[in-house]
ZATORRO-749005 format. One record per residue (C-alpha): x, y, z; residue number from 0. Coordinates in pm, 1 decimal, always signed. Layout:
residues N
PT/X/Y/Z/k
PT/X/Y/Z/NUM
...
This chain:
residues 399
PT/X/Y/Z/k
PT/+4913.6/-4294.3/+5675.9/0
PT/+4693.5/-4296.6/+5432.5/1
PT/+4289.8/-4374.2/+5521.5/2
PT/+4088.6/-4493.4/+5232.5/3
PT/+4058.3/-4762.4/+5043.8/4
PT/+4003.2/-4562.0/+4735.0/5
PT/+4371.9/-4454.0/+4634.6/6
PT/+4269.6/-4344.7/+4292.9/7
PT/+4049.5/-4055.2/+4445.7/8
PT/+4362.0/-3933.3/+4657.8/9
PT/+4565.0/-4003.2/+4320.5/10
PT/+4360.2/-3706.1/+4141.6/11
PT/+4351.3/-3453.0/+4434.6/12
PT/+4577.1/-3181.5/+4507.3/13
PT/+4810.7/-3287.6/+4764.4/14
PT/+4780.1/-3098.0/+5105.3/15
PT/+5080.5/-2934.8/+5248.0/16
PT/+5327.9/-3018.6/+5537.1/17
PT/+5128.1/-2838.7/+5758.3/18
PT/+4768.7/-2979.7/+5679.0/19
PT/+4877.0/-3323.5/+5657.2/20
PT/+4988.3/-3331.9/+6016.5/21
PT/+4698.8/-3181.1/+6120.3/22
PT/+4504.8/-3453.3/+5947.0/23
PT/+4766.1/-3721.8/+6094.7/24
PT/+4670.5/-3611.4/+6443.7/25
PT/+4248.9/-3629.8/+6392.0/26
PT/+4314.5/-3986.3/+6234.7/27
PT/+4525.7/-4073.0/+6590.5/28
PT/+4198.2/-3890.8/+6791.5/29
PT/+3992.0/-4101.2/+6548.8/30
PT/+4129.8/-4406.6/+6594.2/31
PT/+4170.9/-4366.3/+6951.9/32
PT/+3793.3/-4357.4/+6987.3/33
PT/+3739.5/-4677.9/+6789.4/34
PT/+3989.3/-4874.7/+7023.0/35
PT/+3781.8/-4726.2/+7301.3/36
PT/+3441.0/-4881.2/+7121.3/37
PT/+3558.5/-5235.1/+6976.9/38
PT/+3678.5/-5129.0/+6659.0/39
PT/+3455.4/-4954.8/+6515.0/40
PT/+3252.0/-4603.2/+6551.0/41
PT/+2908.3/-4500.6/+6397.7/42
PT/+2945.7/-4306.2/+6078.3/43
PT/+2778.9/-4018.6/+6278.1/44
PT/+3032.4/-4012.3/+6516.8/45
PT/+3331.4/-4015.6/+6249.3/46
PT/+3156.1/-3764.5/+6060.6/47
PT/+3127.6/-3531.7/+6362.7/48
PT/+3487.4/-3546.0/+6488.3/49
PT/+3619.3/-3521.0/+6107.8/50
PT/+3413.6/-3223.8/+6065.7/51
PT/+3416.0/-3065.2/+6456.6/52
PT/+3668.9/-3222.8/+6684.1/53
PT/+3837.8/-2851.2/+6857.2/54
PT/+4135.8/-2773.0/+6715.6/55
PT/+4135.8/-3074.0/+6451.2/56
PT/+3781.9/-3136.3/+6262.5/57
PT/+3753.8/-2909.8/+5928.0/58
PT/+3531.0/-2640.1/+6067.4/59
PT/+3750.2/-2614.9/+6390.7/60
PT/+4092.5/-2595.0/+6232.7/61
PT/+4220.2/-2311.6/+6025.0/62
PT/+4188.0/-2457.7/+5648.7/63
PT/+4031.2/-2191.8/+5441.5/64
PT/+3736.5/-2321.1/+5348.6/65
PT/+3534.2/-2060.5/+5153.6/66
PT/+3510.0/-1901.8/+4806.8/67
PT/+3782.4/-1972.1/+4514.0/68
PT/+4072.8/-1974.9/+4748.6/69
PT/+3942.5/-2297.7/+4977.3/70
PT/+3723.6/-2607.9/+4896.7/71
PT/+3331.3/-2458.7/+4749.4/72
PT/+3123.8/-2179.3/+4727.4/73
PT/+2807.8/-2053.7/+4904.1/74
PT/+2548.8/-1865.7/+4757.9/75
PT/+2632.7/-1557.1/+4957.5/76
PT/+2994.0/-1583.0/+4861.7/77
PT/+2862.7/-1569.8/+4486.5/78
PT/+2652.1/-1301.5/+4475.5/79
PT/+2558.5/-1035.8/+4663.8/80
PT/+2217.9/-1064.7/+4566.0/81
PT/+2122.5/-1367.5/+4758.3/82
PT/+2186.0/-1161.1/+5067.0/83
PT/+1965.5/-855.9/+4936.1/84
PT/+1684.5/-1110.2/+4862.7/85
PT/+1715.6/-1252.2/+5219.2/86
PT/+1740.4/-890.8/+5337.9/87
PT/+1367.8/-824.4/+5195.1/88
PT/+1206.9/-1168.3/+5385.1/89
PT/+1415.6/-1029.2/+5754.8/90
PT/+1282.1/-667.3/+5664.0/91
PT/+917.2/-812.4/+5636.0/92
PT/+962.8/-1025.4/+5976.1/93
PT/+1177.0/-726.1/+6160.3/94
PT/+908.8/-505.8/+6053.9/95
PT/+572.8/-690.7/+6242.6/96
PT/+775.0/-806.1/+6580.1/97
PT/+910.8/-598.0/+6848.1/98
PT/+1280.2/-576.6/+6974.8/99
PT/+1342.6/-829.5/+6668.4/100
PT/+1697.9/-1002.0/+6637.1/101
PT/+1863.4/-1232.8/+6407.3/102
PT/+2097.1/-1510.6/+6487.9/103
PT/+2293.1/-1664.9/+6234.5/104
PT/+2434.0/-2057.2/+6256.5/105
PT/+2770.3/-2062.7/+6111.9/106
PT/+2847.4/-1756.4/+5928.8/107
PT/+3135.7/-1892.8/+5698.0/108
PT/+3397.2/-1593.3/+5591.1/109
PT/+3094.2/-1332.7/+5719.4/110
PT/+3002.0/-1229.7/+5387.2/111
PT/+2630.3/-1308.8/+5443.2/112
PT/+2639.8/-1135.4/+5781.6/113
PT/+2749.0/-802.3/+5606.0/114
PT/+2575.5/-798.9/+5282.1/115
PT/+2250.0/-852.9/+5493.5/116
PT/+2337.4/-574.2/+5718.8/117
PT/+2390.0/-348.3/+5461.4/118
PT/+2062.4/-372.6/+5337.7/119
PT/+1868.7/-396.8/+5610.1/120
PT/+2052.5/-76.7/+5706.2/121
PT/+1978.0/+82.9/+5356.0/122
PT/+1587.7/+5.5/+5432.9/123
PT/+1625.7/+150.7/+5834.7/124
PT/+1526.1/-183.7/+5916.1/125
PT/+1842.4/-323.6/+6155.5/126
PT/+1784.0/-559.0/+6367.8/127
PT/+1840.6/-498.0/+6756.1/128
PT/+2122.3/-740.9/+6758.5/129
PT/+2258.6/-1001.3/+6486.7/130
PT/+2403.6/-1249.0/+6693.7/131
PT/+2667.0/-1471.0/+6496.4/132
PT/+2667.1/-1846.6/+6630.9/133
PT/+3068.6/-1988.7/+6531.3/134
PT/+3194.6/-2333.9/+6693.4/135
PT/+3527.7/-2237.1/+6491.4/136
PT/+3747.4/-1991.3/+6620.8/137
PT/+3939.4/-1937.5/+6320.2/138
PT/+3637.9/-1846.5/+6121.2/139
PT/+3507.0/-1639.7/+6442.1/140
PT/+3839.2/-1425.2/+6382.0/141
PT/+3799.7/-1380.0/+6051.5/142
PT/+3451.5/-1301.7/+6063.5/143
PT/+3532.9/-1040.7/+6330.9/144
PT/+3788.0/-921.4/+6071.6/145
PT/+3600.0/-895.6/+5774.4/146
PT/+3295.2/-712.4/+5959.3/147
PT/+3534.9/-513.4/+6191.5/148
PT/+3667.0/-366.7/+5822.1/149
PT/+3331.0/-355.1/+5624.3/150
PT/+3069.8/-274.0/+5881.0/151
PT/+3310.5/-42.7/+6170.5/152
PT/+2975.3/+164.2/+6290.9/153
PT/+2773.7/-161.4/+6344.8/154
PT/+2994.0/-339.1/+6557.6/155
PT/+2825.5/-309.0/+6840.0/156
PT/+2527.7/-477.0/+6712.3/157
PT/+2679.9/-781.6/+6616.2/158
PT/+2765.8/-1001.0/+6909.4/159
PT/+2922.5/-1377.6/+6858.5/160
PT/+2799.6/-1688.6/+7069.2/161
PT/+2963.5/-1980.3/+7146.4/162
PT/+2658.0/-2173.8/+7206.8/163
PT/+2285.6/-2099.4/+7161.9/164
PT/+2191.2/-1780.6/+7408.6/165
PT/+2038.7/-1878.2/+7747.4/166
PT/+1792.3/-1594.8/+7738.1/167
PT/+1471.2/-1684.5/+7444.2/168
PT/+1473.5/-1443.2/+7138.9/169
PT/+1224.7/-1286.8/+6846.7/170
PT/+1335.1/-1234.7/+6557.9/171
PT/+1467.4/-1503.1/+6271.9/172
PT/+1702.6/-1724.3/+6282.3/173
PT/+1868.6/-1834.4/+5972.9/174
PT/+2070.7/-2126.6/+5904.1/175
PT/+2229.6/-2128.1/+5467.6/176
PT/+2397.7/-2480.4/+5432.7/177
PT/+2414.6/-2558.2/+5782.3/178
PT/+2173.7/-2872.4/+5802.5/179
PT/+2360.0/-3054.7/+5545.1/180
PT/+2680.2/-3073.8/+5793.2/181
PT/+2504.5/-3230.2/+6062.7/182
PT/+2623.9/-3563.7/+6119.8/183
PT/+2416.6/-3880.0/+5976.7/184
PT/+2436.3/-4247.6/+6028.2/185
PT/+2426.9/-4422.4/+5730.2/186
PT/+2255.2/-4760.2/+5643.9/187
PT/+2168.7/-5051.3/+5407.7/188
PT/+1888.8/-5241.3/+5321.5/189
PT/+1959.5/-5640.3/+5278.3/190
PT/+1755.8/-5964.9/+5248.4/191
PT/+1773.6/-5982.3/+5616.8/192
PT/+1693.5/-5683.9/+5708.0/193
PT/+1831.5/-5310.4/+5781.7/194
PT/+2207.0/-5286.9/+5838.7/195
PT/+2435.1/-5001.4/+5994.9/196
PT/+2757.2/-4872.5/+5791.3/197
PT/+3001.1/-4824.0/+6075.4/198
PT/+3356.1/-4721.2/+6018.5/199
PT/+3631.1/-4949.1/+6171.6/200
PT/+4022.9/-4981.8/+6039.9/201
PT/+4194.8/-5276.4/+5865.7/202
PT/+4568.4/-5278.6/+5745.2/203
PT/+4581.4/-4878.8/+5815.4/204
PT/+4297.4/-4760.6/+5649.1/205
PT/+3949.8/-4630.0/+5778.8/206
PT/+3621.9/-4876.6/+5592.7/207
PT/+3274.9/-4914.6/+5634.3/208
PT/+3171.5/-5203.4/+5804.2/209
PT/+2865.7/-5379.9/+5794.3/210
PT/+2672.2/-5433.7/+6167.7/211
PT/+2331.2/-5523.6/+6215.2/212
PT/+2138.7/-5195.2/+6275.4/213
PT/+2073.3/-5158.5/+6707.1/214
PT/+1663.4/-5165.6/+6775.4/215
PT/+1596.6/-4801.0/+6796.2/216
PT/+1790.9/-4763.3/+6450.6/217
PT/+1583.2/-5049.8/+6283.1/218
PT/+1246.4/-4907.4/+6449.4/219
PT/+1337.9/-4588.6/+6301.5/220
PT/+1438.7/-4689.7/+5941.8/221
PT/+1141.8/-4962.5/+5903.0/222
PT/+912.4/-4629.5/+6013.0/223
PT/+1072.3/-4444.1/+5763.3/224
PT/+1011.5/-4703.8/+5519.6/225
PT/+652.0/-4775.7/+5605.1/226
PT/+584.7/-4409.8/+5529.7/227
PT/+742.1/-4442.8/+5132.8/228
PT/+487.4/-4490.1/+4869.2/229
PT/+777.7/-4730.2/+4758.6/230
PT/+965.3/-5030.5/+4945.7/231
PT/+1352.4/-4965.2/+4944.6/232
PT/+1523.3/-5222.1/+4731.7/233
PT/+1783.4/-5495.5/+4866.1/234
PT/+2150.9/-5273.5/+4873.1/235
PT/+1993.1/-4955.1/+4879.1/236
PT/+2220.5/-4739.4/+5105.2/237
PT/+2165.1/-4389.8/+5210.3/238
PT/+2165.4/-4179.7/+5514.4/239
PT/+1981.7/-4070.1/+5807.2/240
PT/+1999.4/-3746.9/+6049.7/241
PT/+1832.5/-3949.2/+6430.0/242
PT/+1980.7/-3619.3/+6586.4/243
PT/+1803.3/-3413.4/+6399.7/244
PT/+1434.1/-3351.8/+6636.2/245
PT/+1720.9/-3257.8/+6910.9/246
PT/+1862.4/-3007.0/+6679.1/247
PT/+1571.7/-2891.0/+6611.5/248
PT/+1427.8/-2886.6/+6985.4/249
PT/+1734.8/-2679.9/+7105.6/250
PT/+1631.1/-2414.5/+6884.5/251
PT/+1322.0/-2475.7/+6965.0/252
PT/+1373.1/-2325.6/+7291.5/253
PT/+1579.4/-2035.6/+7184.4/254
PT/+1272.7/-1882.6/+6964.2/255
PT/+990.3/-1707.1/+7192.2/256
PT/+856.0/-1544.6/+6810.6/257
PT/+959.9/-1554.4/+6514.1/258
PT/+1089.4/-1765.7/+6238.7/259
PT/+1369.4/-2017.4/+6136.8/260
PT/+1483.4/-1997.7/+5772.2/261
PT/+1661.5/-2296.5/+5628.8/262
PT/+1849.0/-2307.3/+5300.0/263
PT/+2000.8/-2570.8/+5197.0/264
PT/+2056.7/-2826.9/+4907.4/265
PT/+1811.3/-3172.5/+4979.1/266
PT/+1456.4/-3309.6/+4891.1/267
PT/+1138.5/-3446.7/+5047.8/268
PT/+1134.4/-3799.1/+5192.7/269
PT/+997.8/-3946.2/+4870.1/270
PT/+1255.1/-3783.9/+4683.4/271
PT/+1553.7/-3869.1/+4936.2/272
PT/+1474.9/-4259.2/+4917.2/273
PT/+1353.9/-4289.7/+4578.4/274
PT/+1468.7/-4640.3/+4462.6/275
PT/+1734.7/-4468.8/+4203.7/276
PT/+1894.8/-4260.8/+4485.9/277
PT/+2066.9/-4629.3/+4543.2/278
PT/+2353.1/-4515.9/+4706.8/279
PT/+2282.3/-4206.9/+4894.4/280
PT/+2338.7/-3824.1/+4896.7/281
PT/+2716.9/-3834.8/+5108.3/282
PT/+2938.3/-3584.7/+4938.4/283
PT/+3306.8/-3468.4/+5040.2/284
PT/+3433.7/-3108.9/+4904.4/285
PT/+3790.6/-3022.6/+4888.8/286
PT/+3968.7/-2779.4/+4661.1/287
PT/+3632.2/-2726.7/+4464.0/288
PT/+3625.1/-3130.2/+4381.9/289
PT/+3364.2/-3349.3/+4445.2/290
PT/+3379.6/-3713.8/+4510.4/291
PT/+3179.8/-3931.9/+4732.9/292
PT/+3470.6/-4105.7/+4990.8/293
PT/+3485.1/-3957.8/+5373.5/294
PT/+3805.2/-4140.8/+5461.2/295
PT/+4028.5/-3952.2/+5241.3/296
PT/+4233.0/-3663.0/+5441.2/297
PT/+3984.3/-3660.0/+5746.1/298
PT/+3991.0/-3286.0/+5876.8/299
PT/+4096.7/-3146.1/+5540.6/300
PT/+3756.6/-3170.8/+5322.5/301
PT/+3386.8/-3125.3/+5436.8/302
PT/+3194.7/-3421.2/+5410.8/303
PT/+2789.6/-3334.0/+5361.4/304
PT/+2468.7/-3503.9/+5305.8/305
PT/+2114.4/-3392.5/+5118.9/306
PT/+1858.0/-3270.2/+5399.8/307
PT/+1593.3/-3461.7/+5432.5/308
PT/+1306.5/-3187.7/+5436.9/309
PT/+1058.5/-3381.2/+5543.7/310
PT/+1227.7/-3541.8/+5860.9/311
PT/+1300.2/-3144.9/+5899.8/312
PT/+863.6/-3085.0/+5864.3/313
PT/+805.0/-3399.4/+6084.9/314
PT/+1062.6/-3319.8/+6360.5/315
PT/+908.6/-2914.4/+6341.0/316
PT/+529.9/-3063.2/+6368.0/317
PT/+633.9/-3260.6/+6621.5/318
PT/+758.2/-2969.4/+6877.7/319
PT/+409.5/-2763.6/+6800.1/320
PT/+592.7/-2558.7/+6543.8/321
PT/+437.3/-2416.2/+6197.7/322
PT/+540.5/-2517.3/+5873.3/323
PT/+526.7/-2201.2/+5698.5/324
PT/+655.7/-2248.0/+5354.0/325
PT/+876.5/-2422.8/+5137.3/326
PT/+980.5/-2386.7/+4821.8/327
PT/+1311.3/-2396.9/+4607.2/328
PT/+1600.4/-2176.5/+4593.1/329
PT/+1476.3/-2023.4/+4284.9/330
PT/+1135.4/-1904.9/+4362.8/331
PT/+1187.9/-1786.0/+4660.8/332
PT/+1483.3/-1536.7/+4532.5/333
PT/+1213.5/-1406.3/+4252.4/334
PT/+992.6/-1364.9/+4535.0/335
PT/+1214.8/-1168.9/+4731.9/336
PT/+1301.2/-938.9/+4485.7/337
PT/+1528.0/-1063.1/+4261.9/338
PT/+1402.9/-921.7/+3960.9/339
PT/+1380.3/-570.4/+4087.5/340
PT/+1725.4/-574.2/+4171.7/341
PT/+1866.3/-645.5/+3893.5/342
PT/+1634.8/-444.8/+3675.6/343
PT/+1896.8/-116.1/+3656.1/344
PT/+2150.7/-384.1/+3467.7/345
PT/+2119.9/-171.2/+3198.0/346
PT/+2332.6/+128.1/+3337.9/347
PT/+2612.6/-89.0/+3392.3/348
PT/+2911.6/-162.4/+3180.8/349
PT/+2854.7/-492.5/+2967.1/350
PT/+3164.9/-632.4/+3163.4/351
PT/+2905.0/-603.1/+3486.1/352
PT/+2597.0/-706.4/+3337.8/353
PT/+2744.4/-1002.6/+3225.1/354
PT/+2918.9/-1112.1/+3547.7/355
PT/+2588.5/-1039.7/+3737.3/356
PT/+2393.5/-1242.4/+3465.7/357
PT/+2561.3/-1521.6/+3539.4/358
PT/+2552.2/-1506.1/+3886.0/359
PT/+2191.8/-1499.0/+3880.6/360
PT/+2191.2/-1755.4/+3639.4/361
PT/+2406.3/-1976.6/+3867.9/362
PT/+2147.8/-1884.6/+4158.1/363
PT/+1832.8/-2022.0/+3955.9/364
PT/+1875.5/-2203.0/+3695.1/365
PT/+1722.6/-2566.5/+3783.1/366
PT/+2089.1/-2729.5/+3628.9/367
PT/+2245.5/-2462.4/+3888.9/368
PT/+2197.2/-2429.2/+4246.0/369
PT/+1805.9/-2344.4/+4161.2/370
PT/+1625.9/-2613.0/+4200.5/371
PT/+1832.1/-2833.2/+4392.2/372
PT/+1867.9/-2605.8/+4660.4/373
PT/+1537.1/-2555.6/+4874.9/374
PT/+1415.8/-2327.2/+5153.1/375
PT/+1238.7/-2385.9/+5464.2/376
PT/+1016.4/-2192.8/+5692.6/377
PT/+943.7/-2267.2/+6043.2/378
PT/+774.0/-2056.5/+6279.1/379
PT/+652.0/-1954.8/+6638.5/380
PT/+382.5/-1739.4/+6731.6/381
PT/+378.2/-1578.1/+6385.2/382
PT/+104.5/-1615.0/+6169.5/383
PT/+185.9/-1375.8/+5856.7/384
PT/+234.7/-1496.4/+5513.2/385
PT/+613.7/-1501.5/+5431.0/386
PT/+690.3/-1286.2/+5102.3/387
PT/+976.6/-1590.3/+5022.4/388
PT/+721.6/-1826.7/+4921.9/389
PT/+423.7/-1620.1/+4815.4/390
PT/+478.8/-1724.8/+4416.5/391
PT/+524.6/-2095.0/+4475.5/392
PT/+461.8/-2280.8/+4806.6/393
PT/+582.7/-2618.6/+4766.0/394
PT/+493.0/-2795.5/+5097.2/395
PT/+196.1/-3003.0/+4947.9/396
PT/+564.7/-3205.3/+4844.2/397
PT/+688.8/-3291.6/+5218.3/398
């Protein structure tokens, strides 16, 4: 059974195997399951979290690779190396002014991050007590465990994987690279008659969008939202919206008694987000390393993403009596962590190397790359330092 209405997108797209396409089969059953259970139709936060997270089904619980040139897109850690050494120097400067320091990591991917960061911090006797891995996907858990069990064998000890966030309240950093974009959004439209709220339902087979009127505390929300743009939202502009996200945000919250959050991730202040030309939203879906913009094709088997929202991010930190500490893009902050240095022995290389690490730093700044679109974000707890990340360009005069 095919679900979406837009045939020509499947027409285009490598066909998944036996294997994947019953696994898909069963999360559109689970799926559709839950919308006979609701009157038809679900919020698009609610398909969006069982495509991407329903256990055993969803595409980060199921056992699609999903990672590097083999599965659907590429990180920055999985490109280079030195994205990891540059994060390496902004832990080192936070390990180095808090005691008993830690990291925890949401959703380490293939683990790549994890050891390149380790190795590093090791190289600069600057480990943390414990780098704690949080991994809602067993597969990637195993391979994780795998690929760290091989490359880092005399650090295992240190690095301990969570199922959920730890009970007992941390220092240290957390970090979080291209986790806020998966969180699951509803999505809306403005009309004549006010704000309405994309569901998804099913008609002749296939998953749609269908238009509701938006519920009170979803209207009260998005006319709030509105009232704080510079400009009104045009009649049919659609986007999306993260309500979830302040709850998110509180959880970890709770977990950090010192210490800092750092976010990285590809999105844009509020201004930016809702701008009048952004008509139709930021929703992506990734599979096979295309890009196209429909959720309902082979639910479990792509990842479906949306811009962040940085300043809901700001708004939801101010909001639990956390700092603000810097934001800037991907770009600056990588130059500010050392980028430069690091590559600055290119010249003893082979011109086979230099040129494959040119390029992947050119793919890691360049403003047409992942430079500018990509942004970091700095919140903190009882830590008052200036972060080295954002000490050539701090951009939060743009939240």
């Amino acid at each position: 059974m095919t679900q979406s209405k837009a045939l020509n997108i499947e027409s285009v797209l490598p066909a998944p195997d036996s294997s994947a396409r019953q696994q898909s089969e069963r999360l559109i059953t689970r799926i559709t399951e839950s919308m006979h259970q609701q009157a038809g139709v679900i919020g698009f936060d609610q398909y969006m979290k069982m495509a991407l997270y329903e256990p055993g089904l969803g595409y980060y619980s199921a056992g699609s690779r999903k990672f590097g040139s083999e599965g659907d897109f590429v990180t920055a850690p999985e490109l280079s190396p030195l994205f990891s050494q540059c994060l390496a120097q902004q832990c080192k400067q936070i390990l180095n002014e808090l005691d008993s320091a830690s990291i925890l990591e949401l959703g380490a991917g293939t683990g790549v991050m994890a050891g390149d960061l380790l190795l590093a911090l090791e190289k600069q006797d600057c480990l943390p007590e414990k780098y704690y891995i949080l991994e809602v996907s067993a597969d990637l858990k195993q391979r994780q465990q795998e690929y760290l069990g091989k490359t880092l064998p005399h650090l295992n000890q240190k690095i301990i994987w969570l199922d959920a966030l730890p009970e007992n309240k941390m220092t240290g950093v957390i970090l979080a690279n291209e986790v806020l974009d998966a969180l699951p959004v509803k999505r809306f439209k403005k009309t004549a008659t006010g704000f309405k709220e994309l569901k998804v339902g099913l008609k002749e087979a296939t998953f749609n969008w269908v238009e509701n009127d938006a519920e009170v505390s979803l209207r009260k929300t998005l006319q709030q939202l509105e009232n704080n743009l510079s400009l009104r939202l045009p009649e049919n502009f659609t986007s999306e919206i993260n309500v979830d996200l302040g709850q998110w945000l509180s959880a970890l919250n709770g977990v950090l008694e010192q210490g800092v959050m750092l976010f990285i991730d590809y999105g844009y202040s509020a201004a930016e987000y809702y701008h009048p030309e952004k008509s139709d939203g930021s929703l992506l879906c990734h599979y096979r390393h295309r890009v196209h913009a429909d959720p309902f094709v082979y639910p479990g088997l792509q990842d479906i993403t949306c811009s962040v929202n940085f300043t809901a991010v700001a708004e939801s930190a101010d909001s639990l009596s956390m700092h603000v500490s810097g934001y800037t893009n991907q770009t600056y902050f990588l130059f500010a962590c050392g980028l430069e240095n690091l590559v600055a022995d290119m010249n003893t290389l082979d011109s086979k190397t230099q040129t494959k690490i040119a390029q992947q730093v050119r793919t890691l700044t360049m403003p047409e790359e992942m430079g500018e679109r990509f942004k970091v974000m700095a919140l903190t707890n009882n830590y008052d330092s200036v972060l080295q990340g954002f000490s050539l360009m701090d951009q939060r005069i743009r939240l």
